[in-house]
Jmol script that loads the backbone (N, CA, C; Angstrom):
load data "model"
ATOM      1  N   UNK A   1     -47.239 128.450  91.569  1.00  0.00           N
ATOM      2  CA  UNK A   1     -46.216 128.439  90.539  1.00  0.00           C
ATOM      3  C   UNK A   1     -45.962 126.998  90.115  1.00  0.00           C
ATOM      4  N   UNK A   2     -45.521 126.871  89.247  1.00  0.00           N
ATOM      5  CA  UNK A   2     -45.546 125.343  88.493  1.00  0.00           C
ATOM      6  C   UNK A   2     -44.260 125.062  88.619  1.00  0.00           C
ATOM      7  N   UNK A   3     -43.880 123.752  88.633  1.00  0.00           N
ATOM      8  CA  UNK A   3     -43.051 122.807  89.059  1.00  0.00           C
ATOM      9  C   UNK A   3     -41.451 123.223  87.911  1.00  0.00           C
ATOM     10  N   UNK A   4     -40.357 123.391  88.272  1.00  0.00           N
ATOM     11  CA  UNK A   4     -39.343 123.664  87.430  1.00  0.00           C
ATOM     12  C   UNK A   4     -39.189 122.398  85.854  1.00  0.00           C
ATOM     13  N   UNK A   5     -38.888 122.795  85.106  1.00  0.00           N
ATOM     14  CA  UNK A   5     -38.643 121.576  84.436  1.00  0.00           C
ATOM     15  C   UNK A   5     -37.199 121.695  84.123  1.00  0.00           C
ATOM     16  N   UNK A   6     -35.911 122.271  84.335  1.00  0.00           N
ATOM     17  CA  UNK A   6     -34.747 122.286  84.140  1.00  0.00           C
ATOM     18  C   UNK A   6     -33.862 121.026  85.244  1.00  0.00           C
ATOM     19  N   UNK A   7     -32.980 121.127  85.390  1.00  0.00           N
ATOM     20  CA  UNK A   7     -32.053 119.843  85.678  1.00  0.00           C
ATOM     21  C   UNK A   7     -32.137 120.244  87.559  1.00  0.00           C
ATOM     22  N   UNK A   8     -32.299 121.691  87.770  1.00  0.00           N
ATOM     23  CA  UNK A   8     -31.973 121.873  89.120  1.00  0.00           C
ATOM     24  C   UNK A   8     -33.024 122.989  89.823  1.00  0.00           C
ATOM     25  N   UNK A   9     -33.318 122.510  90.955  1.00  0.00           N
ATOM     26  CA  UNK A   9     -34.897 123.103  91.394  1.00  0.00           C
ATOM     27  C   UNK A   9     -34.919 123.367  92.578  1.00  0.00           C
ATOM     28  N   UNK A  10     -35.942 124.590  93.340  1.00  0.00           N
ATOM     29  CA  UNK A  10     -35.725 124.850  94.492  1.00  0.00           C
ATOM     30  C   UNK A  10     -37.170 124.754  94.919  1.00  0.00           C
ATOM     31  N   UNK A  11     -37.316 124.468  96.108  1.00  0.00           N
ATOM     32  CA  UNK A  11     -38.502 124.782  96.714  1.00  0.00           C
ATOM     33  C   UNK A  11     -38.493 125.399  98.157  1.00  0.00           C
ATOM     34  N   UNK A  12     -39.573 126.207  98.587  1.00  0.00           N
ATOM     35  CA  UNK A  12     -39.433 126.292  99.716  1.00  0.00           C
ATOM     36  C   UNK A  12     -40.990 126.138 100.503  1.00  0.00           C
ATOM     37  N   UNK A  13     -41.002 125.535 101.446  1.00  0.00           N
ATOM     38  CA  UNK A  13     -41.826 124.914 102.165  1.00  0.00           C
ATOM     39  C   UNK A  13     -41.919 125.398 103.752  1.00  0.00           C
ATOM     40  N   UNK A  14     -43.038 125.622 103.993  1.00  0.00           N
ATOM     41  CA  UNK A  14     -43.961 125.863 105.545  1.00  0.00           C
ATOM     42  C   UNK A  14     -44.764 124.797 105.767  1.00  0.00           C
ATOM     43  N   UNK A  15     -44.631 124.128 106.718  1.00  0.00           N
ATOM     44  CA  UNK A  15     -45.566 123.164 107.272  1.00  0.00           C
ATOM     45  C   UNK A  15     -45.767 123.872 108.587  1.00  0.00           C
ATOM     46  N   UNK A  16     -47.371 123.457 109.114  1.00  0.00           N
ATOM     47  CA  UNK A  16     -48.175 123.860 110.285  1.00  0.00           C
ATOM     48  C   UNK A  16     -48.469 122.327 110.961  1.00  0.00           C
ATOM     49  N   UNK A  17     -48.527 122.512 112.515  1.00  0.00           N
ATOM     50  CA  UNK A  17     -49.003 121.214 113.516  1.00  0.00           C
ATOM     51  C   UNK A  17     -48.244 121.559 114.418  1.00  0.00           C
ATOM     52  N   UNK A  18     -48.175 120.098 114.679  1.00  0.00           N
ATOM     53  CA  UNK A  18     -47.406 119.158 115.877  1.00  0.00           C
ATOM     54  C   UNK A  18     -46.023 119.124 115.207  1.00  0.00           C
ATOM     55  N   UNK A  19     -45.248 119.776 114.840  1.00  0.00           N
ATOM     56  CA  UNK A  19     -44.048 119.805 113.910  1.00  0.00           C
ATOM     57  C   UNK A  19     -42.600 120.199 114.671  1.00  0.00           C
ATOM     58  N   UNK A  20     -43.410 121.177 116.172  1.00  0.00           N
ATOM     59  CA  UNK A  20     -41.896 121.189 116.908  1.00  0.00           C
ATOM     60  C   UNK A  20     -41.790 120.343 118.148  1.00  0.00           C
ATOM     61  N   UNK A  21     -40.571 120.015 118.861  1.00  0.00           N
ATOM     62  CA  UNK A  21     -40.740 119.413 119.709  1.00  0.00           C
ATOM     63  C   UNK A  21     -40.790 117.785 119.382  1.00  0.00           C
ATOM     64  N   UNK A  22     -40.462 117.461 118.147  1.00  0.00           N
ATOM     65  CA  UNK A  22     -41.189 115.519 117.872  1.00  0.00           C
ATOM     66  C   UNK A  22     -39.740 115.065 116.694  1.00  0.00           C
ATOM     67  N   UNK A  23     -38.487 115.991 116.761  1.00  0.00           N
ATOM     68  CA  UNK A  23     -37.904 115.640 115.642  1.00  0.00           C
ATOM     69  C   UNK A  23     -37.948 115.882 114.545  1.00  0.00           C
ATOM     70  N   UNK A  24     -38.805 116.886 114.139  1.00  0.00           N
ATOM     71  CA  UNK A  24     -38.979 117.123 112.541  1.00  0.00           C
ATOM     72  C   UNK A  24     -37.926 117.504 112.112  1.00  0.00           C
ATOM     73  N   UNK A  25     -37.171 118.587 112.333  1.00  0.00           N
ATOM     74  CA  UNK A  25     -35.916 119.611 112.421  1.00  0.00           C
ATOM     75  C   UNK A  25     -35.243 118.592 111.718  1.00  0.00           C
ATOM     76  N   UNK A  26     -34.974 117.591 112.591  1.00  0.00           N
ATOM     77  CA  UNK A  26     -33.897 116.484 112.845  1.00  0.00           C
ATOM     78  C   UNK A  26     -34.472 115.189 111.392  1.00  0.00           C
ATOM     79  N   UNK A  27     -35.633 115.348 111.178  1.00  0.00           N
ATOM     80  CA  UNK A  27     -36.585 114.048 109.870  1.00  0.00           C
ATOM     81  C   UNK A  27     -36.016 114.509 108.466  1.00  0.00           C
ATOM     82  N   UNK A  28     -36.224 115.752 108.529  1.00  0.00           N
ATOM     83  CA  UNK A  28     -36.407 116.918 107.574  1.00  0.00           C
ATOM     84  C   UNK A  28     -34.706 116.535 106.918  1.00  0.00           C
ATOM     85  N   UNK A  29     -33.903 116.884 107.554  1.00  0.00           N
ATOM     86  CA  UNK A  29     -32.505 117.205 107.802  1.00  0.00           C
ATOM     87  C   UNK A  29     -32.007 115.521 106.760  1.00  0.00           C
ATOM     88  N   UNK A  30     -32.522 115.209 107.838  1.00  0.00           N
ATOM     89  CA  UNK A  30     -32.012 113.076 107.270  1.00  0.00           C
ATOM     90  C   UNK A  30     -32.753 112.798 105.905  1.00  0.00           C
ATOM     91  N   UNK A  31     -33.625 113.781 105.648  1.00  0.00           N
ATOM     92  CA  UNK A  31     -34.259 113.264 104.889  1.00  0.00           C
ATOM     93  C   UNK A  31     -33.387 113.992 103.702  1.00  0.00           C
ATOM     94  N   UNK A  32     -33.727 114.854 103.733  1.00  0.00           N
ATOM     95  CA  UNK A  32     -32.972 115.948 102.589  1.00  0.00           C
ATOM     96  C   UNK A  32     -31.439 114.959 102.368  1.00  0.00           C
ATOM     97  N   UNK A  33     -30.470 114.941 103.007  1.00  0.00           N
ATOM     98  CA  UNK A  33     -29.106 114.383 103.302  1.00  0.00           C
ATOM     99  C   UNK A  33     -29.301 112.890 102.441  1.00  0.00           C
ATOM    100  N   UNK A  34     -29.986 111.787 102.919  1.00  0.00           N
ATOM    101  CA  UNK A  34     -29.895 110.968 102.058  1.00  0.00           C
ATOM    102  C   UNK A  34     -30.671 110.935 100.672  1.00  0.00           C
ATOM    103  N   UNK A  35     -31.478 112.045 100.169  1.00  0.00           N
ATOM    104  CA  UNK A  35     -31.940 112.411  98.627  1.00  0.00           C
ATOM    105  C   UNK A  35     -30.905 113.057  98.144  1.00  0.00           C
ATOM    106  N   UNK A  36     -30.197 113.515  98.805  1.00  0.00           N
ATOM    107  CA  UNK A  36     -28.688 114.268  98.149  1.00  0.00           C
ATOM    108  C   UNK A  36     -29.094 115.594  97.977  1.00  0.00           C
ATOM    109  N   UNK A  37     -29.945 116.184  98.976  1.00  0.00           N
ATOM    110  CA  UNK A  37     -30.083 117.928  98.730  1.00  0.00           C
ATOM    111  C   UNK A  37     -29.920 118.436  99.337  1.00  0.00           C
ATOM    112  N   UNK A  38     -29.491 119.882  98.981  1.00  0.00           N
ATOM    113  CA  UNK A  38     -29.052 121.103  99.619  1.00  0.00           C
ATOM    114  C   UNK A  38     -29.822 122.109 100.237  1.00  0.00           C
ATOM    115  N   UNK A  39     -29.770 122.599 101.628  1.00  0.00           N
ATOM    116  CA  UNK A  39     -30.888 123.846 101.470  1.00  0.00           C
ATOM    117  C   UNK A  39     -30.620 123.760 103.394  1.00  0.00           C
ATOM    118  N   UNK A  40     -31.593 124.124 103.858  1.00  0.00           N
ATOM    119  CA  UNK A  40     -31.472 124.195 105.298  1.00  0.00           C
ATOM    120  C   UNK A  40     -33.269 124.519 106.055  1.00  0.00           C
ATOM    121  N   UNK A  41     -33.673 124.204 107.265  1.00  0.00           N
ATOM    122  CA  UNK A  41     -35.125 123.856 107.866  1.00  0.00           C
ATOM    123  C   UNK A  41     -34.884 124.516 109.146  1.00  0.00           C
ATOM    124  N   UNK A  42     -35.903 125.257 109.733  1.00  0.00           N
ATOM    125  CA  UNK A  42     -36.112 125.684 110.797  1.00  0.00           C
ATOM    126  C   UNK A  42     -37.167 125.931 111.863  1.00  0.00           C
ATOM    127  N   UNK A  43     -37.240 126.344 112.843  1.00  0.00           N
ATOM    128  CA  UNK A  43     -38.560 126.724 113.580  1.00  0.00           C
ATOM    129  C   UNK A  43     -39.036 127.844 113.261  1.00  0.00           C
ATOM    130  N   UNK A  44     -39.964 128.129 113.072  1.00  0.00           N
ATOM    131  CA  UNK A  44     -40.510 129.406 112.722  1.00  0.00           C
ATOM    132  C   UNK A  44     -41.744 129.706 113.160  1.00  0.00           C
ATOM    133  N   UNK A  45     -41.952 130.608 114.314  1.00  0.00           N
ATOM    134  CA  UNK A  45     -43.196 131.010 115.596  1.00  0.00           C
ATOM    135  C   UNK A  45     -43.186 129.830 116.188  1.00  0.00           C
ATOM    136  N   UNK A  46     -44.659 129.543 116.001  1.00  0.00           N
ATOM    137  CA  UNK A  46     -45.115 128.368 116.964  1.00  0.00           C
ATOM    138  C   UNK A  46     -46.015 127.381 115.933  1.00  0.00           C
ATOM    139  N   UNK A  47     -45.545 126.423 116.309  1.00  0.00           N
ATOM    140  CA  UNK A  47     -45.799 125.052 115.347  1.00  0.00           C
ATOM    141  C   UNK A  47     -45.845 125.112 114.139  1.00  0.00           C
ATOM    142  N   UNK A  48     -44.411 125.723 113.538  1.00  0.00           N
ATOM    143  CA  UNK A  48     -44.352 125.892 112.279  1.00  0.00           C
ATOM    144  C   UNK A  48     -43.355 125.805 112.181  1.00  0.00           C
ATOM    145  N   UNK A  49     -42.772 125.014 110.548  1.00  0.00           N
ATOM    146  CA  UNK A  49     -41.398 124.730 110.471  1.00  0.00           C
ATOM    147  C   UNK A  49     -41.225 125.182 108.952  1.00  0.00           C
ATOM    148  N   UNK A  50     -39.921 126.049 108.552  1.00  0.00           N
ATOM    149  CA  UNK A  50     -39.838 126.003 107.063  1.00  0.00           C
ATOM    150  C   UNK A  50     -38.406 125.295 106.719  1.00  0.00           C
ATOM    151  N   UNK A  51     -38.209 125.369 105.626  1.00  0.00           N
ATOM    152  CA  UNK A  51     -37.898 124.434 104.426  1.00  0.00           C
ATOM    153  C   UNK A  51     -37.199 125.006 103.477  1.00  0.00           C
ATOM    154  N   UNK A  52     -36.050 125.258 102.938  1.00  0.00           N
ATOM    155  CA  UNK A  52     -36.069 124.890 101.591  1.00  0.00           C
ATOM    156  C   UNK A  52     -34.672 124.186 101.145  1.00  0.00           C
ATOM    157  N   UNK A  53     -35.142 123.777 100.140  1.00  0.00           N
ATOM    158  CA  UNK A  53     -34.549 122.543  99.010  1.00  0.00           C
ATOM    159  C   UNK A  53     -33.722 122.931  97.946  1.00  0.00           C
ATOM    160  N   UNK A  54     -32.802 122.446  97.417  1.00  0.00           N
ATOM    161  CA  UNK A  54     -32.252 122.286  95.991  1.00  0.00           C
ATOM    162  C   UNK A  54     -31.639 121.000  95.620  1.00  0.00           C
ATOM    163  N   UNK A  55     -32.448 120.749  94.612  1.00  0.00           N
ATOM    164  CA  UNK A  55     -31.867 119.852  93.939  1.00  0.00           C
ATOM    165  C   UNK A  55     -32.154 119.090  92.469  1.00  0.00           C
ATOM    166  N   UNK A  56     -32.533 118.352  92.336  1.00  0.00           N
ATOM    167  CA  UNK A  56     -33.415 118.233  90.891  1.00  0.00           C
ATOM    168  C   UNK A  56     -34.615 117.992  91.578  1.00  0.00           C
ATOM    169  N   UNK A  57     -35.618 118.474  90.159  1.00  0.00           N
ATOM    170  CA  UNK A  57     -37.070 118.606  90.372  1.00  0.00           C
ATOM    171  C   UNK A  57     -37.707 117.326  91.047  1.00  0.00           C
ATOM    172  N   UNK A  58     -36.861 116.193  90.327  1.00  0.00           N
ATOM    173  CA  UNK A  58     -37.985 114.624  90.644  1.00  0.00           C
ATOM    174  C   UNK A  58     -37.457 114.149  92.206  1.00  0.00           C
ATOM    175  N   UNK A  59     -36.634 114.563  92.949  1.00  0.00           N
ATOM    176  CA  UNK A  59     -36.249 114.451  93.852  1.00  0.00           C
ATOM    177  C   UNK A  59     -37.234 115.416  94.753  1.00  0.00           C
ATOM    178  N   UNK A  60     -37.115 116.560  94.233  1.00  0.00           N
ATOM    179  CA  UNK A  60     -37.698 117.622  95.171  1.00  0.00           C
ATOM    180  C   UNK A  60     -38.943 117.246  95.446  1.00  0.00           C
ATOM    181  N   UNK A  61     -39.995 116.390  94.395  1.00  0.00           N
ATOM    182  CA  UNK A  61     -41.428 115.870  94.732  1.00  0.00           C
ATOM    183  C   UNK A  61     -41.522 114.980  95.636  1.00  0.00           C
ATOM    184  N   UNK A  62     -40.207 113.925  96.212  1.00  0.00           N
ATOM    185  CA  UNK A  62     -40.127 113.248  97.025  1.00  0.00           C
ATOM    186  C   UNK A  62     -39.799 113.765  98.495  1.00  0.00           C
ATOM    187  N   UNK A  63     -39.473 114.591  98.378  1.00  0.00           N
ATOM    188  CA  UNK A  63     -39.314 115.540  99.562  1.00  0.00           C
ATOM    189  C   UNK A  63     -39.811 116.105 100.288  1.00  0.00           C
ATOM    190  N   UNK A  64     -40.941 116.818  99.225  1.00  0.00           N
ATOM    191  CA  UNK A  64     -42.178 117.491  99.626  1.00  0.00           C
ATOM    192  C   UNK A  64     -43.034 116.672 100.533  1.00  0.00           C
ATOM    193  N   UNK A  65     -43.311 115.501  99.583  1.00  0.00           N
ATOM    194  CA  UNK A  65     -44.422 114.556 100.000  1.00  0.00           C
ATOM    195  C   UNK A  65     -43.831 114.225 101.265  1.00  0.00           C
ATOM    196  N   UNK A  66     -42.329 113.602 101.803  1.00  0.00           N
ATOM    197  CA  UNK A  66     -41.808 113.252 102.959  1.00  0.00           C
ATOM    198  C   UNK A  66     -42.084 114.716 103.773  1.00  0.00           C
ATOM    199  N   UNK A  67     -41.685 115.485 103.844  1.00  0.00           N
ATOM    200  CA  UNK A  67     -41.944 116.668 104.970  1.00  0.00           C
ATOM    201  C   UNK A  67     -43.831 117.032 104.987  1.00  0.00           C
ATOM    202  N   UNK A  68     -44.392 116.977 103.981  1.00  0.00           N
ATOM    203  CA  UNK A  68     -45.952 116.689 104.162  1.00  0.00           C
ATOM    204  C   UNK A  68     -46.160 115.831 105.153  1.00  0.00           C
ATOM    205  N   UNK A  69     -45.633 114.748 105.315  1.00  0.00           N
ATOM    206  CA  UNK A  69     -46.033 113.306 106.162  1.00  0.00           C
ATOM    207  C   UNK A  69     -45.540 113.625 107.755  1.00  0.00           C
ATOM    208  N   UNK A  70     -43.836 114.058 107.662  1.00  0.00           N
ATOM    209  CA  UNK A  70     -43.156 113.925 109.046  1.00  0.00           C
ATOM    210  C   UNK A  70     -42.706 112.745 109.543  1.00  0.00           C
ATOM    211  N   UNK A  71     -42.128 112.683 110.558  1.00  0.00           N
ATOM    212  CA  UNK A  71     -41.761 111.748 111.385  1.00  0.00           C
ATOM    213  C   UNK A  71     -42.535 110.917 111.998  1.00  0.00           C
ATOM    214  N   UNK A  72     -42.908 110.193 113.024  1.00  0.00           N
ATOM    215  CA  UNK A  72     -43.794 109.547 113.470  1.00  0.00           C
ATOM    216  C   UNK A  72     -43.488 110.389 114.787  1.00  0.00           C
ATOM    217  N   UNK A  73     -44.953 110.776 115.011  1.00  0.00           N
ATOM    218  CA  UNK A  73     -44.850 111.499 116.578  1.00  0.00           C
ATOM    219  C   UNK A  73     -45.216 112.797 115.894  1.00  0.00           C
ATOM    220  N   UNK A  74     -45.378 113.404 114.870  1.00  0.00           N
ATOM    221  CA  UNK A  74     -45.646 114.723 114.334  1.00  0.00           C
ATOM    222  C   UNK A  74     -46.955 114.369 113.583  1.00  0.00           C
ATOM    223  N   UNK A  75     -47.474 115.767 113.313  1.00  0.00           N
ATOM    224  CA  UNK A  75     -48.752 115.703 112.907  1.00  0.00           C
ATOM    225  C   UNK A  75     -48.871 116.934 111.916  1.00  0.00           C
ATOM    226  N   UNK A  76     -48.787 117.296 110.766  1.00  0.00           N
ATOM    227  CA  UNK A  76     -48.488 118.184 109.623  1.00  0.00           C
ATOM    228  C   UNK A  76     -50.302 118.650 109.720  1.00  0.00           C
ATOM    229  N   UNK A  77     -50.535 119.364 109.848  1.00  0.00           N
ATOM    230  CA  UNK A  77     -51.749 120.400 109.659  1.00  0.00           C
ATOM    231  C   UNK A  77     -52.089 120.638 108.454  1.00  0.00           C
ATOM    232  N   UNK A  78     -51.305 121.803 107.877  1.00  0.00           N
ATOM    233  CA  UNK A  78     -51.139 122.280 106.556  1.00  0.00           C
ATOM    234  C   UNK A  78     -49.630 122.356 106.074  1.00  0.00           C
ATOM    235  N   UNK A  79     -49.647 123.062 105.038  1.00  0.00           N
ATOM    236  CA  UNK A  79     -48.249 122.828 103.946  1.00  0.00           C
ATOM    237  C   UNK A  79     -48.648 123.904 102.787  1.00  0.00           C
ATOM    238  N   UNK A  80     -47.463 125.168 102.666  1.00  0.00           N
ATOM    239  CA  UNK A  80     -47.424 125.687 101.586  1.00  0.00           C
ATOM    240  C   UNK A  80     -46.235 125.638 100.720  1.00  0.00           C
ATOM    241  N   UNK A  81     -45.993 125.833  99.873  1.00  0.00           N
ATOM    242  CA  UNK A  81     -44.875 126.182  98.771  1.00  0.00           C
ATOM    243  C   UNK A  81     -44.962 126.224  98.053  1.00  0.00           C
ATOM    244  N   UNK A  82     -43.782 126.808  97.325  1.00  0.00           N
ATOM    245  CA  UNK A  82     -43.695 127.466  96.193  1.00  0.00           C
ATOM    246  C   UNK A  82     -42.321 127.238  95.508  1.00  0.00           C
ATOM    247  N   UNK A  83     -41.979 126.777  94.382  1.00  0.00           N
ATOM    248  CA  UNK A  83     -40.994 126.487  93.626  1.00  0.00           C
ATOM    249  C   UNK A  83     -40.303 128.218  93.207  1.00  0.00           C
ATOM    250  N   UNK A  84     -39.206 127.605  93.132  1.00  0.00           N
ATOM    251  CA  UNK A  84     -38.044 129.012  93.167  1.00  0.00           C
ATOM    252  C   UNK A  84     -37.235 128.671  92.582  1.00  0.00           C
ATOM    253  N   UNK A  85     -36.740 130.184  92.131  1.00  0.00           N
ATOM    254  CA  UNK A  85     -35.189 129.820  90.975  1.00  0.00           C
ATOM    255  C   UNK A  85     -33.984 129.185  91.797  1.00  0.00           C
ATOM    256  N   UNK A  86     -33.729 128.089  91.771  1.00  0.00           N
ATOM    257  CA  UNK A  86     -32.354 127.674  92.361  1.00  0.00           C
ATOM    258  C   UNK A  86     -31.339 128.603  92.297  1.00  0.00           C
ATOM    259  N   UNK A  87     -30.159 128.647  93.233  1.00  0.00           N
ATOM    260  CA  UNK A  87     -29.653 129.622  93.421  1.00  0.00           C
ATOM    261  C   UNK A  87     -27.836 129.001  93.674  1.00  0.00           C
ATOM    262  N   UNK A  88     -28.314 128.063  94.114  1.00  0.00           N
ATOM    263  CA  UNK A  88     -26.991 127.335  93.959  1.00  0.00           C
ATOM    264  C   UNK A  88     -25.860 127.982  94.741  1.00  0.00           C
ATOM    265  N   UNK A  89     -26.636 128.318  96.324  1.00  0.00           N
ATOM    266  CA  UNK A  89     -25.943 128.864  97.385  1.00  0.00           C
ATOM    267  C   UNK A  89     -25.650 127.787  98.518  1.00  0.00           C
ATOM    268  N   UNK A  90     -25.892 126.787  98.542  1.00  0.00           N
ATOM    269  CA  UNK A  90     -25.930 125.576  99.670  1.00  0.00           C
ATOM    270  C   UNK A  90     -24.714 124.924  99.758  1.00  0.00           C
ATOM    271  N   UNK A  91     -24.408 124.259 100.111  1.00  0.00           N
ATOM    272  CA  UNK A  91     -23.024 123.092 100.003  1.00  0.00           C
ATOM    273  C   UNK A  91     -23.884 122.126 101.018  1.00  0.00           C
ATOM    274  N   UNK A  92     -24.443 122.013 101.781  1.00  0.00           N
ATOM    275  CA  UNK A  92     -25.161 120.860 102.299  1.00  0.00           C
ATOM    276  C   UNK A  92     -26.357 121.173 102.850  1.00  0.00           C
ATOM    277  N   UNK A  93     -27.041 120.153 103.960  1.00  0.00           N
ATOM    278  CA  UNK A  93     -28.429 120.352 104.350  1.00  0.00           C
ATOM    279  C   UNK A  93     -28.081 120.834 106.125  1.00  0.00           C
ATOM    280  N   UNK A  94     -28.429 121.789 106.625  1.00  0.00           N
ATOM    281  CA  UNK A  94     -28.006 122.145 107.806  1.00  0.00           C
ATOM    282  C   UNK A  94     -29.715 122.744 108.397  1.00  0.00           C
ATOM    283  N   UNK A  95     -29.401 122.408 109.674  1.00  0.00           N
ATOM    284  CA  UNK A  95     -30.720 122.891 110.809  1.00  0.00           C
ATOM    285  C   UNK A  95     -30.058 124.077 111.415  1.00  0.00           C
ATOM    286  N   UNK A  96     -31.178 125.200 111.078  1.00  0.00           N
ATOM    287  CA  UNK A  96     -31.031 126.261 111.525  1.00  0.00           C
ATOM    288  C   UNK A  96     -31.628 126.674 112.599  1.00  0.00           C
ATOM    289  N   UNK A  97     -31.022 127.522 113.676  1.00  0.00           N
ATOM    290  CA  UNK A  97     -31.173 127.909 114.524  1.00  0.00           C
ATOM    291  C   UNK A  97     -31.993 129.420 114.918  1.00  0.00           C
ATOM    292  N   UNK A  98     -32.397 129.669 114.336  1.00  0.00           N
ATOM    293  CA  UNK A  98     -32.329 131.610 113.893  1.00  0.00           C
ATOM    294  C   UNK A  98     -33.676 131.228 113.200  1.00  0.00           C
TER     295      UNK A  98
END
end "model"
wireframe off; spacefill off
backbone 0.3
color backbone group
């Protein structure tokens, strides 16, 4: 799906690796928080973490690319997503447990 072009944008993201256990949860979180976006990241099975975002589009490309990369001590495998209708359900960036 192609990239939003309106003022406010969602994405949601799966990364595969070395992603639990090294801080990502915790990269992800800091990272989102100081770009100023909304959404929430979690564990999901085994060495897999998802993602998602709101905020404006040109932000959200910086985001991506940062959770592509990780923390230092993590190792990103693969990476899918897919851009989504914002929904404008968030009030901040929170690590989920569930």
């Amino acid at each position: 799906m192609a990239q939003p072009t309106h003022e406010s944008g969602r994405i949601h993201i799966y990364v595969t690796g070395r992603v639990q256990g090294v801080g990502f949860r915790a990269f992800v979180q800091h990272t989102a928080v100081e770009l100023g976006l909304c959404g929430w990241v979690r564990n999901v099975g085994y060495n897999q973490v998802e993602t998602i975002a709101e905020g404006s589009p040109q932000v959200l490309d910086h985001f991506l690319e940062a959770v592509r990369t990780g923390p230092r001590g993590a190792r990103v495998n693969g990476s899918n997503f897919n851009w989504e209708i914002p929904l404008g359900e968030f009030k901040a960036f929170e690590i989920r447990f569930y």
